[in-house]
C-alpha positions, 0 to 999 in steps of 0.5 A: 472231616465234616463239621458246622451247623448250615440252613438252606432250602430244598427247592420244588425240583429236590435241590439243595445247596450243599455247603461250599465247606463239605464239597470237597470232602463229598467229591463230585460223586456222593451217596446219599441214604435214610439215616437214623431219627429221620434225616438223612445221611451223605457219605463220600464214596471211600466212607461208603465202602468201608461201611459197606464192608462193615455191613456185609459182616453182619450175619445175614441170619440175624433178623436185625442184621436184615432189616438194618441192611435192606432199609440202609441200601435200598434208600441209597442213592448216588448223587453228583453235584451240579455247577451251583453245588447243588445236589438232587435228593430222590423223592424217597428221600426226602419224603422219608426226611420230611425235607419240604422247605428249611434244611439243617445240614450237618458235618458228623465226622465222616458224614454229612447230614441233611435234616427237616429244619422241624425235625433237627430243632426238635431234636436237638432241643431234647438231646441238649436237655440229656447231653451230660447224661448222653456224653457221661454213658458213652464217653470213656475220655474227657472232653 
């Protein structure tokens, strides 16, 4: 399970330090794709699968389904770690993010993500606003 809030920088090659604590988790070998609200999402290879089997369910009929799938898999990409811990974000990838200098990255769960310092702040300023309204919607248990 991921979890914690870290900041690090993107260097000019597309490195980022990922954090000592989700190394293990991620393995040696990782995938790294366009997530939702503009970051970007990191799955050990087990995860990846099993969403991959998810996905393929989907009936290719539907035009949603297409589209969810293309723009999943065509930003995915296999990533490894270099002996610093770093790993090499694809240029796609961190165009799409806006990743230019200050990250954010997060432990979802299964996932790790990897924000534009900008972005996550502003995304989590408005989210904290709405979080009794988002956690009353979605969640049947109490916390």
């Amino acid at each position: 399970m991921f979890l914690g809030e870290y900041r690090h920088t993107i260097d000019d090659k597309g490195r980022i330090i990922i954090p000592a604590k989700f190394r293990d988790g991620l393995g040696s070998s990782f995938i790294v794709t366009r997530g939702l609200d503009h970051c970007l999402f990191v799955y050990p290879l087990e995860e990846w699968k099993q969403l991959e089997q998810k996905l393929k369910n989907l009936p290719f009929t539907k035009k949603d389904a297409r589209a969810f799938t293309r723009f999943f898999f065509s930003g995915a990409t296999e990533c490894e770690l270099d002996k610093q811990g770093r790993a090499n974000i694809a240029s796609t990838l961190r165009s799409y993010a806006q990743l230019d200098k200050e990250c954010v990255i997060i432990g979802v769960s299964n996932r790790v993500e990897i924000w534009s310092e900008s972005i996550w702040e502003s995304y989590y300023a408005e989210s904290e606003e709405s979080f009794a309204e988002i956690a009353e919607g979605i969640v049947d248990f109490d916390l």
